[in-house]
N, C-alpha and C positions, 0 to 999 in steps of 0.2 A: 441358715441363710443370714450373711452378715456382712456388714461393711466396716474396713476401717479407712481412717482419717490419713493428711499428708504425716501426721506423728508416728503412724504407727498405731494407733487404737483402735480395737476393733467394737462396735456393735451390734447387737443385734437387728435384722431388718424389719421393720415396721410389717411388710409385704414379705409372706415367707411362701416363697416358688419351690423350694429345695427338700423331696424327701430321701432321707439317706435309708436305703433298705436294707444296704449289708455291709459291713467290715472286718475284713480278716486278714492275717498275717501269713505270708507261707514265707518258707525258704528264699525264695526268690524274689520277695518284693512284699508291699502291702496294697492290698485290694479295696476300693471304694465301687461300691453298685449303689449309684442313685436314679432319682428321676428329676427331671426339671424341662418345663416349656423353651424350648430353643429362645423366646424371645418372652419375655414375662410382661412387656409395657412398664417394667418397672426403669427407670434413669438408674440408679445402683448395681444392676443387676447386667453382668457379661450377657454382649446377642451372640450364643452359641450358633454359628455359621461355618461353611465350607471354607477348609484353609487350615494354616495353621493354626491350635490352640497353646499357648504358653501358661501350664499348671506349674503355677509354684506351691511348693508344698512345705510344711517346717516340720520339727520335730519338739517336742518340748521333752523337758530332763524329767518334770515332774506333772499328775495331774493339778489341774486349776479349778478353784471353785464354782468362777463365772466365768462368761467372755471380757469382763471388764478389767479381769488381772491380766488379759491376756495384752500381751506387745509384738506386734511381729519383728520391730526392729531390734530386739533382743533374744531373740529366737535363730534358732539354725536353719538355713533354709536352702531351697536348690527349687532348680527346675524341670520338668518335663517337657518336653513338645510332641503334639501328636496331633492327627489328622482325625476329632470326632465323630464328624458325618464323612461315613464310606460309603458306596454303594452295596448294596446287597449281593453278595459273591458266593458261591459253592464253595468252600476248600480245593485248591488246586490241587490236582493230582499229576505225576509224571509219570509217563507212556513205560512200560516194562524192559523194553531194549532202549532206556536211554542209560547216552555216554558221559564221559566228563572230559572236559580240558581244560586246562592248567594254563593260563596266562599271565604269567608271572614276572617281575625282579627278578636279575639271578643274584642273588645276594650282595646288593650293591652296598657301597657304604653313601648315607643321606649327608650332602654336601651341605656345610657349615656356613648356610648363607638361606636370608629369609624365606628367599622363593624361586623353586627349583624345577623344572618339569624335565623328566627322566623319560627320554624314549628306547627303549627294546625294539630288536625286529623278532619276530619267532616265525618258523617254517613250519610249514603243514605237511603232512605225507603227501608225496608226488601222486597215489593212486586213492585219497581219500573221495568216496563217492560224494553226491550231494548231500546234503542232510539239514536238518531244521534244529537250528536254535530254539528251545519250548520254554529256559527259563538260564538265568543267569544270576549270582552272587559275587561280591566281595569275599578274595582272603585276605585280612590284614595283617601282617607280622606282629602278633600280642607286644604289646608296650609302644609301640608305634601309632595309636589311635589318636593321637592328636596333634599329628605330624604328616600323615596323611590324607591330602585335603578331598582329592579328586579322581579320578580314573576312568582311562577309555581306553577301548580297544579299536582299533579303525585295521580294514582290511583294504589293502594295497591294491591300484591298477591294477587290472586283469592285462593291459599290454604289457605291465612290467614283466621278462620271462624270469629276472634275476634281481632281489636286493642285496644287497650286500649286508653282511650280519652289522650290528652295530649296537653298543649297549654304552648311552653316555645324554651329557644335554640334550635336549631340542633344540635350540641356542647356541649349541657352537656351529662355528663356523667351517669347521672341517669336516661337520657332519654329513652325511651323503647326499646330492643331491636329492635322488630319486626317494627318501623319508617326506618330500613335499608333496609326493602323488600317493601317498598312502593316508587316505581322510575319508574313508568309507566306513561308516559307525557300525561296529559292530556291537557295543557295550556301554555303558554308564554309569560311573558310579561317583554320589558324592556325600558326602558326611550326612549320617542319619538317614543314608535310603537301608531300602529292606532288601530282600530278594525279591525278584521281577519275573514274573509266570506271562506270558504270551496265549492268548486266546485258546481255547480249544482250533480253530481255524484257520489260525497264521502260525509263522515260524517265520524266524531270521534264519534264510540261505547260508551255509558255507559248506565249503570244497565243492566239487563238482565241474563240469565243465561252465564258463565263462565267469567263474571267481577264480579268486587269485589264492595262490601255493604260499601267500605271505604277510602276516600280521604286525600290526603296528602296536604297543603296550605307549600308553603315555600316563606319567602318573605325576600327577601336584604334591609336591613336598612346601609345608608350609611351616617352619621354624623360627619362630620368631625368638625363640632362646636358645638361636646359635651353635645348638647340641651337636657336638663332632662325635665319630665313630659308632655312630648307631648304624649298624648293620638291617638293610629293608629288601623283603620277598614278598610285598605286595603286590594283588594285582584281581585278576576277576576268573572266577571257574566258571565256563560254559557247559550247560546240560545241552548235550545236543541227541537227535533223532534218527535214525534213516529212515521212519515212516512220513512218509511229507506228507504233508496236510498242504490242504486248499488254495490258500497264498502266500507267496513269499513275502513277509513284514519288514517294510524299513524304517528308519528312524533320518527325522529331516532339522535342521538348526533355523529356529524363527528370532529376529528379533535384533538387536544391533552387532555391528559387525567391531573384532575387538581394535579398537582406532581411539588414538588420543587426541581425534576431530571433535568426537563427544566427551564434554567434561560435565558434571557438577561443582557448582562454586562453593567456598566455602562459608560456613556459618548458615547452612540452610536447613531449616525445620521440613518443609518438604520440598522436594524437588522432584520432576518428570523427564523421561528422557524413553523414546519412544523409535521402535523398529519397524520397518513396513516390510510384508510381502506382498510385491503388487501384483495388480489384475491382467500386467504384460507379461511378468513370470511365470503367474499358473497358468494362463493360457499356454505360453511355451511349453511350458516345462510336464502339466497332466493332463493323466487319458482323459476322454471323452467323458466319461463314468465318473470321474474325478477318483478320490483316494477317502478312507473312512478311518480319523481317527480314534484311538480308543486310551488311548494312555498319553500323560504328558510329567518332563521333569523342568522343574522352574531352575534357574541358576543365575545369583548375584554372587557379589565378594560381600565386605564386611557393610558398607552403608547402603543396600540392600534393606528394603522395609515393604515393597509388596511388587507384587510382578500380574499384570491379568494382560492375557490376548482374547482378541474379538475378532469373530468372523464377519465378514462386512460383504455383502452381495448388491448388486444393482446402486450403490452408493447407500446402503442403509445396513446398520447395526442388526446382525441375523441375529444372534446368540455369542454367547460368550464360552470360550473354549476353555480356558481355565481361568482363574483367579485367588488369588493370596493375597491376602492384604495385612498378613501378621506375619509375614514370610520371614525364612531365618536362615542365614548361609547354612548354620549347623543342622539344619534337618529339611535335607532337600532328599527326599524322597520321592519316589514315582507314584504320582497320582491317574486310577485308574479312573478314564470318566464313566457319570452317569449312563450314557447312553453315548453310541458311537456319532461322530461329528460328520458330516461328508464336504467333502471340498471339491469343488467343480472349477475347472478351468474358468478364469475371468475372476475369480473371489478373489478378495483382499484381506493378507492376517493381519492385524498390528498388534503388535507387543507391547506394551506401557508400564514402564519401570519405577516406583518409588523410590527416590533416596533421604537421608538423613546426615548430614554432614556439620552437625551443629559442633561437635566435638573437634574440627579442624581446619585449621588456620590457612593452607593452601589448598587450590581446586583439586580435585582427584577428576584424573581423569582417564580414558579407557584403555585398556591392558589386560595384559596377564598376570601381573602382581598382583597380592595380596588386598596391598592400600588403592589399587587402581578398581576399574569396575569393568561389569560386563550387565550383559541383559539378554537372556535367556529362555527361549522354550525348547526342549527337545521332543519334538512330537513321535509319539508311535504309531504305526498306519499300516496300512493294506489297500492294496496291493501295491509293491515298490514301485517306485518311476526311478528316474537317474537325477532327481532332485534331490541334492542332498544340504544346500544351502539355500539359502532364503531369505537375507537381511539386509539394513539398508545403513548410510551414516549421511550425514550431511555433508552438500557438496562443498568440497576445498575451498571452491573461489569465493561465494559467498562469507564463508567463516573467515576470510580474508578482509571479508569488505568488514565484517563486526569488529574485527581487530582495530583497524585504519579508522573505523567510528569511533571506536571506544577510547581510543588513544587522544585521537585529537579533542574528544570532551572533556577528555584530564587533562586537557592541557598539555599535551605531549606531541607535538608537533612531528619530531624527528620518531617514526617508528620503522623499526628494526624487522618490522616482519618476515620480509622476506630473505633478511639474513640469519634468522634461527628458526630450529622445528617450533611444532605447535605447542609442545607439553612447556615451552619456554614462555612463547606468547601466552599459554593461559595463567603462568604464574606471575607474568610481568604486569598486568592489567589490575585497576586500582579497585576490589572488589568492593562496591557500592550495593544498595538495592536496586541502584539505575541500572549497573552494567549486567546483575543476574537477572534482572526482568526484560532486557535488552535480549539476552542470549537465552531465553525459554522464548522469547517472540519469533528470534532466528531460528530454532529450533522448529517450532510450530508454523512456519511460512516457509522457509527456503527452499529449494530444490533436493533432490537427493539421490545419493548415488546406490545405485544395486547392484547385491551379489549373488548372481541369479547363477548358481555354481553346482555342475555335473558333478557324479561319484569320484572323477577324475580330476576334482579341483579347477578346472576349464569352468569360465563362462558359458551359458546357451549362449547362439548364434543371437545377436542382437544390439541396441543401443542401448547402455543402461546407465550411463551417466544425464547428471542435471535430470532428473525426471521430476514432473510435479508431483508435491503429495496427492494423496486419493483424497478424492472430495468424501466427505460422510454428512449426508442431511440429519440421522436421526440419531438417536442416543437410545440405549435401552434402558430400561426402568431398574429403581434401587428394588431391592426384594422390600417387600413389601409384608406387614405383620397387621391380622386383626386386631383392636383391642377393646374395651370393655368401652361402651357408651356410642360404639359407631366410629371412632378415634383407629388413626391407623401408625402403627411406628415405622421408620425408614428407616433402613443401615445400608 
């Protein structure tokens, strides 16, 4: 148990929390079994909590006599990320007659440009009975792992009877229409998740009567060193069942909708930016019984620093459905929760996104690029509804009125707003602390718009622009740690 200094020097801890029980070497890695108080009361000492953990770890060339010869800035060193506190799980196991499908790249070549999403259509057998998804994986084309950023599989209207094959952009514009009615999730995958097991009592539906004969593959290519002629057959293998189990499991998108309405400005240590699903959607949108979450996957791009959604009933903070607060594009794996969540028609999610943008000189704002952002939950649940969107951005007109403010406090009389897009207006504006404290206020008060969005990409039947934010009276409590004299620590 040790600390070192901004130098690099390491000491020993006055307060030693840390017993190491075992160390060993195998083939495939090296092994540490300790023990340590998730939260020690020590100020030095990591609050081991839910989320991610970032283990750096080094190597040294030779043994050292003390900790005082030790330097970690002159040491070799790398990082792990991993999710400490899991819940307590059986080993999953997979049902005897289950299948596999291949949803794949057909050996595309990865275009020579930073940021790319590749969509596929693939067909299903015309006479495929129903069957239950019980677990799914990543294949990645070996040498291709750091270029492959993301992956989904989404299954196509059920009125569609025909897509047209097509293997090219998302983003072109000759692409086929009807690839816009195909955003029914069947899959997810994004750097650092694992494989994904499904309850013993749900399963993700496909073939059958009233799904569709037709698959959507979208995959994020992320090349920031321009690499031409890599050949990629990436994509995701589904286990699937013909014993169906109990409920059909769907998966639903909470949190902000991808619009460069919402920006971060630059030069910010922390910054919020925040998605609603409101209490007019689930009404719409679920049964009676509501839907019972059991798994969630977080997703930011690069300034991305923590993500938590809260369940909010009657205007008061229930619990909290997930939270990261060390969260890291590169290991966005699916988190199963502790215990299942229920959601009742009239509830409210919000999603609350940290960022970090101290490193860049223009606002980043929301997209599908790389340097742009997004704010993400993808929730798992039982039993399916026709919800499959759920997110919110701030209303246009308002974002109008902050521009028209912020201009003429700089002195800028003559603004232009209404003759360029947004991603212009947010670069043109003279980033102060006034005008980023001005735009979290806007944020935090304005109206906002919902995308209270069927399997079919269609709106529910209803009015979903300018809505007020949901009121929330109460806040839940920080976790809370005993400690030595009656003294309690907070994280």
């Amino acid at each position: 148990d040790a600390w070192s200094n901004s130098e690099g020097h390491v000491s020993l801890d006055s307060q030693q929390d840390y017993e190491l029980i075992e160390a060993k070497k195998k083939a495939d890695g090296f092994y540490l079994l300790f023990k340590r108080p998730f939260s020690t009361c020590d100020p030095r000492d990591y609050v081991i909590e839910e989320g991610t953990v970032h283990i750096i770890y080094g190597l040294l060339d030779q043994p050292i006599a003390s900790l005082e010869d030790l330097n970690l800035f002159r040491i070799h060193t790398g990082v792990q990320r991993v999710l400490m506190l899991r819940p307590d799980m059986p080993s999953p196991t997979l049902p005897p007659d289950v299948q596999t499908l291949d949803v794949l790249a057909p050996n595309i070549i990865i275009p020579n440009q930073e940021t790319t999403y590749w969509c596929f259509i693939q067909k299903l057998p015309d006479d495929m009975p129903k069957n239950h998804i019980v677990m799914y994986e990543s294949r990645i084309t070996p040498g291709n792992e750091a270029i492959v950023h993301h992956i989904e599989v989404f299954e196509c209207a059920t009125d569609l009877r025909d897509v047209p094959q097509y293997s090219g952009s998302c983003d072109d514009k000759m692409k086929p229409k009807k690839l816009n009615f195909c955003r029914h999730v069947l899959a997810a995958w994004a750097m650092g998740a694992e494989a994904f097991y499904y309850p013993p009592d749900a399963g993700l539906a496909i073939g059958g009567p009233g799904s569709s004969r037709f698959l959507r593959l979208e995959v994020h290519y992320h090349n920031p060193l321009i690499i031409s002629g890599r050949h990629d057959s990436s994509g995701i293998r589904l286990h699937y069942t013909p014993s169906l189990r109990r409920y059909d499991a769907g998966i639903m998108e909470l949190g902000l909708v991808y619009t460069p309405l919402m920006a971060i400005p630059p030069k910010q240590h922390t910054f919020y930016l925040t998605g609603y699903c409101t209490s007019r959607c689930t009404r719409t949108a679920l049964p009676q019984g509501g839907i019972y979450v059991f798994a969630s996957q977080l997703h930011t791009h690069l300034a991305g620093r923590g993500v938590k959604t809260v369940l909010v009933r009657g205007g008061k903070e229930l619990e909290v459905l997930q939270d990261d607060q060390h969260f890291s594009t590169e290991y966005q794996t699916i988190r199963v929760l502790r215990k299942m969540i229920n959601i009742l028609p009239g509830d409210v999610l919000i999603t609350k996104c940290t960022y970090n943008t101290e490193d860049r000189s223009k606002p980043t704002v929301g997209g599908f690029g790389i340097m742009e952002e997004m704010c993400v939950n993808y929730i798992h649940y039982y039993p399916r509804t026709q919800l499959e969107l759920c997110k919110s951005h701030v209303d246009p007109g308002y974002l109008q009125k902050y521009f028209n403010f912020i201009n003429r406090f700089h002195g800028n009389d003559q603004c232009v707003c209404a003759d360029v897009g947004v991603t212009e207006q947010y670069s043109q504006v003279h980033w102060d602390d006034f005008a980023g404290e001005v735009l979290d206020s806007l944020y935090n008060t304005a109206p906002i718009s919902m995308h209270c969005n069927q399997s079919t990409a269609r709106l529910f039947p209803g009015e979903w622009e300018k809505q007020p934010l949901p009121e929330v009276t109460s806040i839940l409590p920080k976790h809370r740690y005993p400690c030595e004299g009656g003294a309690e620590f907070y994280s």
